[in-house]
Every structure is written in structure tokens, then in C-alpha cells.
MOPAC internal coordinates of N, CA, C and O (Angstrom, degrees):
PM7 1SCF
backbone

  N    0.0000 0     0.00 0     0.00 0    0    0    0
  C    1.4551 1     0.00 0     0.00 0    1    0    0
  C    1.5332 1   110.63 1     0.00 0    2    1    0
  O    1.2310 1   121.78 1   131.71 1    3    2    1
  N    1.4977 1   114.19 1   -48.29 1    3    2    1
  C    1.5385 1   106.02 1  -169.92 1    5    3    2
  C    1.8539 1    94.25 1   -79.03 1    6    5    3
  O    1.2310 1   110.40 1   173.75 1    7    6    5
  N    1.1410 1   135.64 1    -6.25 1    7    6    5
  C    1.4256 1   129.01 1  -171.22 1    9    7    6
  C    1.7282 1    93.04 1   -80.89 1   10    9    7
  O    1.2310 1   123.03 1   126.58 1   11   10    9
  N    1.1695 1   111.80 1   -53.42 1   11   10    9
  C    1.9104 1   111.66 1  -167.01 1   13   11   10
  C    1.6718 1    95.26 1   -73.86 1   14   13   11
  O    1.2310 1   110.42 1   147.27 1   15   14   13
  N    1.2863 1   135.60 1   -32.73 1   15   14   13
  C    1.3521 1   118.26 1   161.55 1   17   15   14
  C    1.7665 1   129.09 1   -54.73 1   18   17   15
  O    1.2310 1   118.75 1   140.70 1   19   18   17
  N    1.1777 1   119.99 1   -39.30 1   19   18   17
  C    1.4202 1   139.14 1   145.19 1   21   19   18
  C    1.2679 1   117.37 1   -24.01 1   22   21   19
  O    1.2310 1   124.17 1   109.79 1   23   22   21
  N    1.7026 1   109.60 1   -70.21 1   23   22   21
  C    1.3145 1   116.75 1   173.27 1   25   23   22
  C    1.3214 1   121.17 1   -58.93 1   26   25   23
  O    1.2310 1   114.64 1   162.17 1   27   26   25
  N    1.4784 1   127.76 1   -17.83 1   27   26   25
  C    1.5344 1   130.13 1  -147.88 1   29   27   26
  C    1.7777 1    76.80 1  -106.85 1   30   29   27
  O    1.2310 1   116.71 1   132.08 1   31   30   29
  N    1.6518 1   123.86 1   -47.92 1   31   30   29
  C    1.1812 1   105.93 1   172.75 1   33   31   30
  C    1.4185 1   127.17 1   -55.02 1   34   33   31
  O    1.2310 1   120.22 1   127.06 1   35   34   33
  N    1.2211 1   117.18 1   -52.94 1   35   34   33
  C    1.5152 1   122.27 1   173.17 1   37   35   34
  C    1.2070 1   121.12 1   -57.23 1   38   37   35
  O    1.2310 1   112.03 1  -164.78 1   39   38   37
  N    1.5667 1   132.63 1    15.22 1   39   38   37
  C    1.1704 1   150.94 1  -162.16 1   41   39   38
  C    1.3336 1    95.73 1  -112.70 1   42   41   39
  O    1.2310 1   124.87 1   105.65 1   43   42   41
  N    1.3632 1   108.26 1   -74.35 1   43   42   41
  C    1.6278 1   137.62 1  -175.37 1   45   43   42
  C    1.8225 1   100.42 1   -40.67 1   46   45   43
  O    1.2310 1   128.59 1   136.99 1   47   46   45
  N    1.2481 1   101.05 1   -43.01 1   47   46   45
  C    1.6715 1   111.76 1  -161.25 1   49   47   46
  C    1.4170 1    97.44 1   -83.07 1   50   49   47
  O    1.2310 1   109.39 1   134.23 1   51   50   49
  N    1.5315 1   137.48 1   -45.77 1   51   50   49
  C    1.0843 1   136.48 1   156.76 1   53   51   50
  C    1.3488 1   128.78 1   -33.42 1   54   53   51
  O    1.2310 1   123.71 1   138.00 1   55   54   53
  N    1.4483 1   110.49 1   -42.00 1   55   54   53
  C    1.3718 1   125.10 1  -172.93 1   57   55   54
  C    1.6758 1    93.91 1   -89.31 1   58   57   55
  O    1.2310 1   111.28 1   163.35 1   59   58   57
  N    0.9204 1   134.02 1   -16.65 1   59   58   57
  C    1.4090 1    94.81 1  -178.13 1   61   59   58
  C    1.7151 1   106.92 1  -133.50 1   62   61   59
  O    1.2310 1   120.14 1  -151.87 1   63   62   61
  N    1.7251 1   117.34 1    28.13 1   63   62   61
  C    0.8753 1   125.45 1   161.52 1   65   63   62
  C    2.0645 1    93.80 1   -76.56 1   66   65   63
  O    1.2310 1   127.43 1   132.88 1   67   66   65
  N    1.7741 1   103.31 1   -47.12 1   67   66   65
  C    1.1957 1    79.40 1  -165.59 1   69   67   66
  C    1.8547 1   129.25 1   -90.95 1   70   69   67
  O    1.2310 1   139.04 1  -146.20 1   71   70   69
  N    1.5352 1    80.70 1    33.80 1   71   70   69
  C    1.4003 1   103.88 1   166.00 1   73   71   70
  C    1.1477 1   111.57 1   -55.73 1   74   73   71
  O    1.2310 1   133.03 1   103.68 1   75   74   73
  N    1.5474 1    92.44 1   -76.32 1   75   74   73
  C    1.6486 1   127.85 1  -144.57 1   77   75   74
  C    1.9989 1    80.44 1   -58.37 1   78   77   75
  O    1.2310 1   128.24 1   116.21 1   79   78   77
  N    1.2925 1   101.74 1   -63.79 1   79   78   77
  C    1.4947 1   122.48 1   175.35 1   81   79   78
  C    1.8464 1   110.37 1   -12.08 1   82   81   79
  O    1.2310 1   127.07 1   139.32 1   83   82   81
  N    0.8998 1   104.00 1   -40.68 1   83   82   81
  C    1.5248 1   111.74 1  -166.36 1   85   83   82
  C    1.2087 1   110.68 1  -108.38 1   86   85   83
  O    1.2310 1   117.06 1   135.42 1   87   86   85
  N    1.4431 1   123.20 1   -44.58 1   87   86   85
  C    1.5435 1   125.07 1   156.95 1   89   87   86
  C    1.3416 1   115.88 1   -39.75 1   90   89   87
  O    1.2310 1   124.01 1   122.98 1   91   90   89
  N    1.5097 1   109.90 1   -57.02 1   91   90   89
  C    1.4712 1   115.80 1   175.77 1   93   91   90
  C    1.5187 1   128.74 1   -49.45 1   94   93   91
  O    1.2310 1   133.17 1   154.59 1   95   94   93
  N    1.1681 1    92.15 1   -25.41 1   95   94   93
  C    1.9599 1   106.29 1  -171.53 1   97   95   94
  C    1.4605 1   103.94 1   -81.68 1   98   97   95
  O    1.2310 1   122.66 1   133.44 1   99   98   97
  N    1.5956 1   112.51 1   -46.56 1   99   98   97
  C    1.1823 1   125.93 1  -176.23 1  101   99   98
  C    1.6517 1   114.33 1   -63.16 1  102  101   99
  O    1.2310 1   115.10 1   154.75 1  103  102  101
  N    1.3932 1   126.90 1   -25.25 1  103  102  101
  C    1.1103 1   136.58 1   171.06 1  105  103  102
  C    1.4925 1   131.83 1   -81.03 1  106  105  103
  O    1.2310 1   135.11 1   158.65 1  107  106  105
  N    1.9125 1    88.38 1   -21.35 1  107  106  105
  C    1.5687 1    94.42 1   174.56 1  109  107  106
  C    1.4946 1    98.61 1  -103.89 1  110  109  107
  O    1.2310 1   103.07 1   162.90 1  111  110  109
  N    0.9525 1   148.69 1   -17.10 1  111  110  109
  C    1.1893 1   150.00 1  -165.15 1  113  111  110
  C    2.2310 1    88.51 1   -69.26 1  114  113  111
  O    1.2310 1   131.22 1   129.03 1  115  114  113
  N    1.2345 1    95.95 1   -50.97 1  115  114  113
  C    1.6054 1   113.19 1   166.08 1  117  115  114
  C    1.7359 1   118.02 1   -36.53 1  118  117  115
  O    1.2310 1   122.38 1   108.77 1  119  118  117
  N    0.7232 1   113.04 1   -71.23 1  119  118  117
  C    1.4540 1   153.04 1  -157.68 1  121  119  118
  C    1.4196 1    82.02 1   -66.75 1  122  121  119
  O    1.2310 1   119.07 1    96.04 1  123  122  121
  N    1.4674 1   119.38 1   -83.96 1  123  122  121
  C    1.2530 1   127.70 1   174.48 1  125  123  122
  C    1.5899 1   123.74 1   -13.80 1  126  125  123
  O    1.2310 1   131.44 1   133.42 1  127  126  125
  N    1.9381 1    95.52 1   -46.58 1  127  126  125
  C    1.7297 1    85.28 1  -158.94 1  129  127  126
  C    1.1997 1   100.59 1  -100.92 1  130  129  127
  O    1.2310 1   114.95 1  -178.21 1  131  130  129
  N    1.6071 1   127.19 1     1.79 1  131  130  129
  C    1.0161 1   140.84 1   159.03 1  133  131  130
  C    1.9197 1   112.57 1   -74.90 1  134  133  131
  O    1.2310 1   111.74 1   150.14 1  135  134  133
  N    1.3396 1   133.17 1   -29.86 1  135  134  133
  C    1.3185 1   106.12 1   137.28 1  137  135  134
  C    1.0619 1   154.11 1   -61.19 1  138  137  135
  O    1.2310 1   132.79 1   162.64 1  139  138  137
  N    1.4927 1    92.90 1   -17.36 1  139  138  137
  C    1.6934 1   105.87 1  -172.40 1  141  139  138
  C    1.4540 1   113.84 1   -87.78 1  142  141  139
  O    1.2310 1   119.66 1   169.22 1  143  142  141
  N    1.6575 1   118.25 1   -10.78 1  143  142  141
  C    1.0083 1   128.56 1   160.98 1  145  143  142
  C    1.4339 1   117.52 1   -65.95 1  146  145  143
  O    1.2310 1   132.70 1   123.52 1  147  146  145
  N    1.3990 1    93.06 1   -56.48 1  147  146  145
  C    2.2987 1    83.22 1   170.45 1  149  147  146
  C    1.1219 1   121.56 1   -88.01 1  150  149  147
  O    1.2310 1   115.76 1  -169.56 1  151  150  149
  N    0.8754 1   125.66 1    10.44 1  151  150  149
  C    1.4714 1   123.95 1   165.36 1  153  151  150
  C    1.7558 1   111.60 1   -94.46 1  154  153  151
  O    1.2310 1   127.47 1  -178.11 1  155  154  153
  N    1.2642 1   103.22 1     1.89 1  155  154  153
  C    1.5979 1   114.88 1   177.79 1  157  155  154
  C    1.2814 1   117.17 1  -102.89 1  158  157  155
  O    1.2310 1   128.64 1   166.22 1  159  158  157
  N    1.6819 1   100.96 1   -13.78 1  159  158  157
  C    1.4137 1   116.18 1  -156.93 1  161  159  158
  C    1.8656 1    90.95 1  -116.64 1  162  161  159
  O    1.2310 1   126.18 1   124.84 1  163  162  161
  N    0.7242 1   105.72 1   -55.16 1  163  162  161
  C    1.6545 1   109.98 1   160.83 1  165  163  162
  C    1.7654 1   114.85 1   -36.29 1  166  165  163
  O    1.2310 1   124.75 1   124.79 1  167  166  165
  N    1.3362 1   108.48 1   -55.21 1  167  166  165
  C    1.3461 1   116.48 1  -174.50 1  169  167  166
  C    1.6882 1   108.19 1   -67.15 1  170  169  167
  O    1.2310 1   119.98 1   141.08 1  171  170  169
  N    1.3193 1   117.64 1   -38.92 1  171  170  169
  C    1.6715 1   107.85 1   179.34 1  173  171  170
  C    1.3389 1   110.98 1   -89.78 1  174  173  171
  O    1.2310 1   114.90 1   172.65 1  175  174  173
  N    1.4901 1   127.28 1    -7.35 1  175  174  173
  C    1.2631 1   123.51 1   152.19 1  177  175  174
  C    1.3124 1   123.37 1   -67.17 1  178  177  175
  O    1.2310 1   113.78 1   160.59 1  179  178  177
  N    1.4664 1   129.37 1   -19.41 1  179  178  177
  C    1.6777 1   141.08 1   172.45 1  181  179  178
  C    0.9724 1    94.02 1   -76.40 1  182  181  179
  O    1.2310 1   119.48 1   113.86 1  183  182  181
  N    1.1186 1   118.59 1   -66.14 1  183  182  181
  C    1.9934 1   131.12 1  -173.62 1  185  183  182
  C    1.6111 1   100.44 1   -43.69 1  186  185  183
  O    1.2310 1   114.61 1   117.07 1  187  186  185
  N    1.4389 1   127.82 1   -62.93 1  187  186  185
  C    0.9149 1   143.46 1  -169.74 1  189  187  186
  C    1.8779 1    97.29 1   -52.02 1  190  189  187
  O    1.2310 1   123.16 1    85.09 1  191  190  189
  N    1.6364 1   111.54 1   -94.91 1  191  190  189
  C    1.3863 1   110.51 1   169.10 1  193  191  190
  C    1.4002 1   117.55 1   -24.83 1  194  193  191
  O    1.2310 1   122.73 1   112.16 1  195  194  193
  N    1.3759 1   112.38 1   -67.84 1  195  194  193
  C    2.1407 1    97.33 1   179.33 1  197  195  194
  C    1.5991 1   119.57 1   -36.47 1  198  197  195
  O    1.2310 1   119.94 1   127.07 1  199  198  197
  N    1.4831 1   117.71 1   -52.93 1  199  198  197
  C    1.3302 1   130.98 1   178.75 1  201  199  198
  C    1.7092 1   103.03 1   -40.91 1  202  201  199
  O    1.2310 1   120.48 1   123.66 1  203  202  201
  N    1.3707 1   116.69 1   -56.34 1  203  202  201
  C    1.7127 1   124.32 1  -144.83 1  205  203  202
  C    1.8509 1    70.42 1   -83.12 1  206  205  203
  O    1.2310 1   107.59 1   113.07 1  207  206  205
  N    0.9601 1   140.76 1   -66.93 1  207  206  205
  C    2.0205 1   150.96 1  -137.95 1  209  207  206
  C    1.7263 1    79.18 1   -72.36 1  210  209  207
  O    1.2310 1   108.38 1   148.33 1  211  210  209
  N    1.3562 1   139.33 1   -31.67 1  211  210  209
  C    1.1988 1   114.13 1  -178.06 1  213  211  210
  C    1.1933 1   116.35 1   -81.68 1  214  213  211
  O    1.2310 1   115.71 1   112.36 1  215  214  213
  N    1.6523 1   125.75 1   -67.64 1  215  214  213
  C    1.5309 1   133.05 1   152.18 1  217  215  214
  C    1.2753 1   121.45 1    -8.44 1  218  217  215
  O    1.2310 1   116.30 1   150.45 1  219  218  217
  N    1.2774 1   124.63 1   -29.55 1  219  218  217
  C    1.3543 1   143.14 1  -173.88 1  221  219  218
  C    1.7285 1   103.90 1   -76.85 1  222  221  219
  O    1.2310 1   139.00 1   125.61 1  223  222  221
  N    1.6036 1    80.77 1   -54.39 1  223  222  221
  C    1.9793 1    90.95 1  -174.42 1  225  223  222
  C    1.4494 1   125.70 1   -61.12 1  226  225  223
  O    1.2310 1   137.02 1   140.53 1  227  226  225
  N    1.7818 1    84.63 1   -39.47 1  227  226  225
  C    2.0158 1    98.84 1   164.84 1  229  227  226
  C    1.2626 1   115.98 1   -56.43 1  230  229  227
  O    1.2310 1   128.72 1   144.05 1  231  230  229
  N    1.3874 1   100.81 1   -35.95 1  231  230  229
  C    2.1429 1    87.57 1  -160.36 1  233  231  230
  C    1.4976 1    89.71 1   -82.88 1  234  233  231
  O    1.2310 1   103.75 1   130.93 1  235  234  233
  N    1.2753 1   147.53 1   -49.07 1  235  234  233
  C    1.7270 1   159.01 1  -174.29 1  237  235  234
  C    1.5653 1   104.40 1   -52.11 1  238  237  235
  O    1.2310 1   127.70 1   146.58 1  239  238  237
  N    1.8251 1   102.79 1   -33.42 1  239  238  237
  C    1.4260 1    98.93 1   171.89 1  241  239  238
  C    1.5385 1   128.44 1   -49.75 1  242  241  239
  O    1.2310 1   122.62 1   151.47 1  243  242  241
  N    1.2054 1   112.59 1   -28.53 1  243  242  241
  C    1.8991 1   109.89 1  -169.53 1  245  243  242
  C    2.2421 1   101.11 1   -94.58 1  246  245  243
  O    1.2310 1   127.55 1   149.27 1  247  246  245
  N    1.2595 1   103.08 1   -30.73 1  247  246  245
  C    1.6831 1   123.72 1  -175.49 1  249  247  246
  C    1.2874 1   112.04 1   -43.87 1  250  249  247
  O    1.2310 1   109.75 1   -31.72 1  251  250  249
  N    1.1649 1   136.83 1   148.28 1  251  250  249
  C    1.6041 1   129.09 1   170.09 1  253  251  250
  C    1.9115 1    86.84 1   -79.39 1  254  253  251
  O    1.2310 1   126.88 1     2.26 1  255  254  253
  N    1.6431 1   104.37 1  -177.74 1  255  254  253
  C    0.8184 1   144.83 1  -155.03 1  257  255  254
  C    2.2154 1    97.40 1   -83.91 1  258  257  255
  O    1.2310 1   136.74 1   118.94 1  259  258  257
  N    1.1371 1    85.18 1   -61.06 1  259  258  257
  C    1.6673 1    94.84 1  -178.62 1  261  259  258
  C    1.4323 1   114.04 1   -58.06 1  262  261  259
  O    1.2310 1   127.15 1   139.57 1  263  262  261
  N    1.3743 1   103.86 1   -40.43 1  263  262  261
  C    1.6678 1   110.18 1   174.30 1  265  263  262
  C    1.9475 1   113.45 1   -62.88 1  266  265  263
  O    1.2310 1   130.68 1   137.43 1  267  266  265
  N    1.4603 1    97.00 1   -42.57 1  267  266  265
  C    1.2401 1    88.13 1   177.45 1  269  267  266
  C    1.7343 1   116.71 1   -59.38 1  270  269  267
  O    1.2310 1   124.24 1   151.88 1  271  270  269
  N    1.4777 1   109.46 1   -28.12 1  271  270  269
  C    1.2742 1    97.40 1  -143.96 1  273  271  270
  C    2.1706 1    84.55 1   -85.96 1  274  273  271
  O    1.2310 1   131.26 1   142.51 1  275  274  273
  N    1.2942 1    95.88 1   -37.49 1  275  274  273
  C    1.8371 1    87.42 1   170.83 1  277  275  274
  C    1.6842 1   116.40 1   -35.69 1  278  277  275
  O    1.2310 1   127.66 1   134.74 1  279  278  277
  N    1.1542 1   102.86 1   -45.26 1  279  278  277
  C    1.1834 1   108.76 1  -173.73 1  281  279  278
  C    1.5359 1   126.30 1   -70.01 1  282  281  279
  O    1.2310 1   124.40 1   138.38 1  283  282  281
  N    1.5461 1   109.15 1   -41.62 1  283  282  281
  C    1.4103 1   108.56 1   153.34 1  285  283  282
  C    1.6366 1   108.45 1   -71.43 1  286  285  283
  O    1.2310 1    84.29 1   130.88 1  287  286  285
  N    0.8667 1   171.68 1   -49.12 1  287  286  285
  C    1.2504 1   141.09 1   129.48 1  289  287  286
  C    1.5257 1   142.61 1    33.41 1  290  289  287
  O    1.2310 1   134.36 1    89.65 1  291  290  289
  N    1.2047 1    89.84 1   -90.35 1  291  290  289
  C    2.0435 1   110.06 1   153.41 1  293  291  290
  C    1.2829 1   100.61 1   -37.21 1  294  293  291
  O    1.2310 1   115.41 1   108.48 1  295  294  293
  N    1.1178 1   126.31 1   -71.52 1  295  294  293
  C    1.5507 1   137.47 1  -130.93 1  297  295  294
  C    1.7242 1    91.91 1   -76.83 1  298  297  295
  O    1.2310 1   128.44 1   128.89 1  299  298  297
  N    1.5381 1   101.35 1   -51.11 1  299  298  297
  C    1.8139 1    99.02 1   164.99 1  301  299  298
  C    1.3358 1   128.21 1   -49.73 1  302  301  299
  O    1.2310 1   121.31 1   138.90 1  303  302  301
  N    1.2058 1   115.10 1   -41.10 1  303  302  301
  C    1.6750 1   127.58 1  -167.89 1  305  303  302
  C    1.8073 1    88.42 1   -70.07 1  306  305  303
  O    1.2310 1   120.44 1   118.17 1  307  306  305
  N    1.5244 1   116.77 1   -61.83 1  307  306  305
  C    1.0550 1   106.90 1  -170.65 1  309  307  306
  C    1.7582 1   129.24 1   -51.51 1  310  309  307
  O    1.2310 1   130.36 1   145.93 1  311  310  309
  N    1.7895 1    97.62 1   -34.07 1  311  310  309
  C    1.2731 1    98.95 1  -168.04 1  313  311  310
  C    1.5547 1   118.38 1   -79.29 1  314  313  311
  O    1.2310 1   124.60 1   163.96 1  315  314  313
  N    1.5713 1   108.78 1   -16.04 1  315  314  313
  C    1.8909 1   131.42 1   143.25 1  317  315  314
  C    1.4219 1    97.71 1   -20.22 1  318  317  315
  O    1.2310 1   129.56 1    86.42 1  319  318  317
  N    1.5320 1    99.17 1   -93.58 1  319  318  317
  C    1.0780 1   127.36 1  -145.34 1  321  319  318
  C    2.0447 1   106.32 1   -50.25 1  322  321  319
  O    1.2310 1   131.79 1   138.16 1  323  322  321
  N    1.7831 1    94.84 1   -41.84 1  323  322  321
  C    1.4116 1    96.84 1  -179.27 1  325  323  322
  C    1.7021 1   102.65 1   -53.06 1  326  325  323
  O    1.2310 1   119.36 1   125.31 1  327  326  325
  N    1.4108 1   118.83 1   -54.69 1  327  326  325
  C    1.7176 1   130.06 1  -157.51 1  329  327  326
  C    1.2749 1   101.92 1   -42.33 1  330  329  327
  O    1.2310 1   130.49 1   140.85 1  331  330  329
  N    1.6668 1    97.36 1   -39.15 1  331  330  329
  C    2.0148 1   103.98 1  -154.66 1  333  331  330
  C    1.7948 1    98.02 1   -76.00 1  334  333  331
  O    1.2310 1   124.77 1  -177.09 1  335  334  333
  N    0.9749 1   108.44 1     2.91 1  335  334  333
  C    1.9656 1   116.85 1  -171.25 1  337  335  334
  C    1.2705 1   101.92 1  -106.00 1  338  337  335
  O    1.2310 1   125.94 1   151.39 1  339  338  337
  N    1.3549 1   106.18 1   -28.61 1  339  338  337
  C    1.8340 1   101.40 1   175.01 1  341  339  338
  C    1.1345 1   109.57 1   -52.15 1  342  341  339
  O    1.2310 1   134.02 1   113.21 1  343  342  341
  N    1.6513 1    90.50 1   -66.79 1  343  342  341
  C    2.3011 1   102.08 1  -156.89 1  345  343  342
  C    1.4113 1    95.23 1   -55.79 1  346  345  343
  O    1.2310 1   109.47 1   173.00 1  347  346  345
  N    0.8370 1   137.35 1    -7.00 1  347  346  345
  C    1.6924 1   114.80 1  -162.80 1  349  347  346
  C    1.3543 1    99.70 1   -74.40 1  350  349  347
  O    1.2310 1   120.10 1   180.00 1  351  350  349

């Protein structure tokens, strides 16, 4: 009697390890493709930024020094000015 109670526990425990077991998989399987989404999305934004930070370097390449820096300048004042238009 106490041996088939044993078994009926070790049954129970089986069954719902491979609960958890399968729930769990199903959530990471989730999880998963939901990193793999930003990490895809991350990567063409690097790709993206490297591309624009080089183009940048070419055209600044021939410019004196002062011109560049006016220009980062502008580009600050403007990008202010854009932020302060968001929050509103």
C-alpha cells in the first residue's frame, strides 16, 4: 500500500515537472524571438549610425576645423530646439 502511494506521488511529480517543463520552453521559445528582434533592430541602427558618422567624416574631411565646429553647433541648437517641440 505505502509502495503504490509512492508511485501515485512520483507520478503526480512527473506530471507536473513536465508541465512546468513545457510551459517553460514555450515562454522561452517567446522571449527568445523577442530578443532576436532587438538585437536585429539594434544592429541596423549601428549599421545605420556607422554609415551616417562616416559620410559625415568624408564631407568634414576637406573643411577647416572652425567650420566644422560651427556646424556641430547648428546641428545642436537645432536638435534643442527640435526636443523642446516634442514635450509639448
Amino acid at each position: 500500500m505505502e509502495n503504490k502511494n509512492l508511485n501515485d506521488d512520483n507520478d503526480l511529480v512527473d506530471r507536473n515537472a513536465k508541465r512546468m517543463k513545457e510551459s517553460s520552453s514555450k515562454n522561452l521559445s517567446v522571449k527568445k524571438h523577442q530578443s532576436q528582434v532587438h538585437l536585429a533592430f539594434i544592429g541596423a541602427v549601428g549599421i545605420v549610425l556607422g554609415v551616417f558618422v562616416d559620410s559625415i567624416l568624408k564631407l568634414t574631411n576637406n573643411l577647416s576645423t572652425w567650420v566644422v565646429i560651427v556646424i556641430g553647433l547648428i546641428l545642436m541648437i537645432a536638435t534643442g530646439l527640435l526636443l523642446q517641440n516634442l514635450s509639448r
